[in-house]
N, C-alpha and C positions, 0 to 999 in steps of 0.2 A: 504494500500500500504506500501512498505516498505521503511523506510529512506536508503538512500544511497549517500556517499559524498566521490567523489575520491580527493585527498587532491595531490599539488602538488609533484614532483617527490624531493625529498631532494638534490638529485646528481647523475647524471647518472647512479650511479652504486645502486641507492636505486627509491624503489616507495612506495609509502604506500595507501593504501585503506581503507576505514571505512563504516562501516555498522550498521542500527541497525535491530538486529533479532526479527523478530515479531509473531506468533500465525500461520499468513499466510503464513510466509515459513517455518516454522516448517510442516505446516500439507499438505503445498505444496512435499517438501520433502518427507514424509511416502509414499505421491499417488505416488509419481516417483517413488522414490526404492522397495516401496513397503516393508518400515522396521516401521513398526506399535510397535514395544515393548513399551509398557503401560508406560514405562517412559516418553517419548517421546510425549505421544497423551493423556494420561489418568491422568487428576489433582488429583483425587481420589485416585489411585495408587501410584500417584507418591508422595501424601502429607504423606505415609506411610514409605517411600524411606528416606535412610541418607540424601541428598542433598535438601530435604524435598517440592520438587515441581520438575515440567517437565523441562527436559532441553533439547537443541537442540542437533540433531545429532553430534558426531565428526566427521564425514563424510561430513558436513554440514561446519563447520569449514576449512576442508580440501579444502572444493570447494571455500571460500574465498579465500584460501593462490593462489589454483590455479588461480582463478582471477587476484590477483595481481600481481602474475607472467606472465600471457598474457598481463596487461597492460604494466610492464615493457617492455616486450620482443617489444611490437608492438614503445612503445616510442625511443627504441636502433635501429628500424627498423629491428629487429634479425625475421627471418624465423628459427622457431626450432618449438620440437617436446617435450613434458615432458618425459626423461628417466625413470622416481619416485623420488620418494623423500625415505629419510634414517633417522631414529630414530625421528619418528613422534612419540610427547607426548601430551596428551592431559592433562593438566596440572592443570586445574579446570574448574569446568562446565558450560558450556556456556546457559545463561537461557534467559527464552521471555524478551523481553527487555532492553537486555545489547547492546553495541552499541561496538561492535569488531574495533580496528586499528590493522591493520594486514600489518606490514613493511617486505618488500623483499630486500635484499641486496646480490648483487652480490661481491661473495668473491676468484672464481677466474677462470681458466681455464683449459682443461686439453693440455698437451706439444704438442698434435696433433693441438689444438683448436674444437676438434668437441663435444666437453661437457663444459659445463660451470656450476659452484657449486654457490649454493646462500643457507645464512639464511634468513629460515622463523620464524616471530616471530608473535602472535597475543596475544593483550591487548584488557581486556574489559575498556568501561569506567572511573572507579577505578586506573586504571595502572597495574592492573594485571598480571600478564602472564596468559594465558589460554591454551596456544597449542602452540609449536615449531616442526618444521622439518629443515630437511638440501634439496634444490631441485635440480633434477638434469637436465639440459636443454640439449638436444641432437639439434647439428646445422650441415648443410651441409658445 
């Protein structure tokens, strides 16, 4: 099973989420999307690979950040929709076992009010940066 620990909200305008990524949601992941590249599934392949072992999707990352954006969104009582997100980086690679904190902050509004901008930030463990985006929340 996988660890999972939603850690409380810092300040309304921030949530942060933590995970730790396991073998299980890796290779749960490939059956869903159906993205089998040997980095990702194959230890053999991957021990040949610069980053020298399998790492998880960044796609698989992204579904965190969107996570933590649903819980903000549901803790503010906000009904909205994800616009996208802007200059998503995966920043170092996220491997079996690393345990993600993945902070959302909302950073501002747009002059109609029907968008709202937030940084996405995710750290492994270590304190690393792993992956940033900017999200963009569409509200009625």
């Amino acid at each position: 099973m996988s660890e999972t620990q939603e850690r409380p909200a810092v300040s309304a305008d921030t949530m942060t989420f933590t995970k730790t990524i396991t073998e299980f949601d890796v290779y749960s992941f490939a059956g869903i999307t159906g993205d089998f590249y040997p980095i990702h599934i194959d230890a053999v392949y991957a021990a040949t690979q610069p980053v020298g072992q399998r790492v998880a999707h960044g796609v698989l990352l992204m579904g965190l950040m969107s996570t933590t954006g649903a819980r903000w969104m549901l803790s503010q009582s906000i009904d909205g929709l994800s616009y996208g997100y802007e200059g998503v980086r995966f920043i170092r690679p996220v491997l079996f076992g690393d345990t993600i904190t993945v902070s959302y902050t909302k950073e501002g509004e747009s002059e109609d009010g029907h968008k709202i901008f937030a940084a996405v930030q995710a750290h492994n463990q270590n304190g690393e940066l792993v992956g940033v985006a900017k999200h963009i929340v569409w509200k009625a």
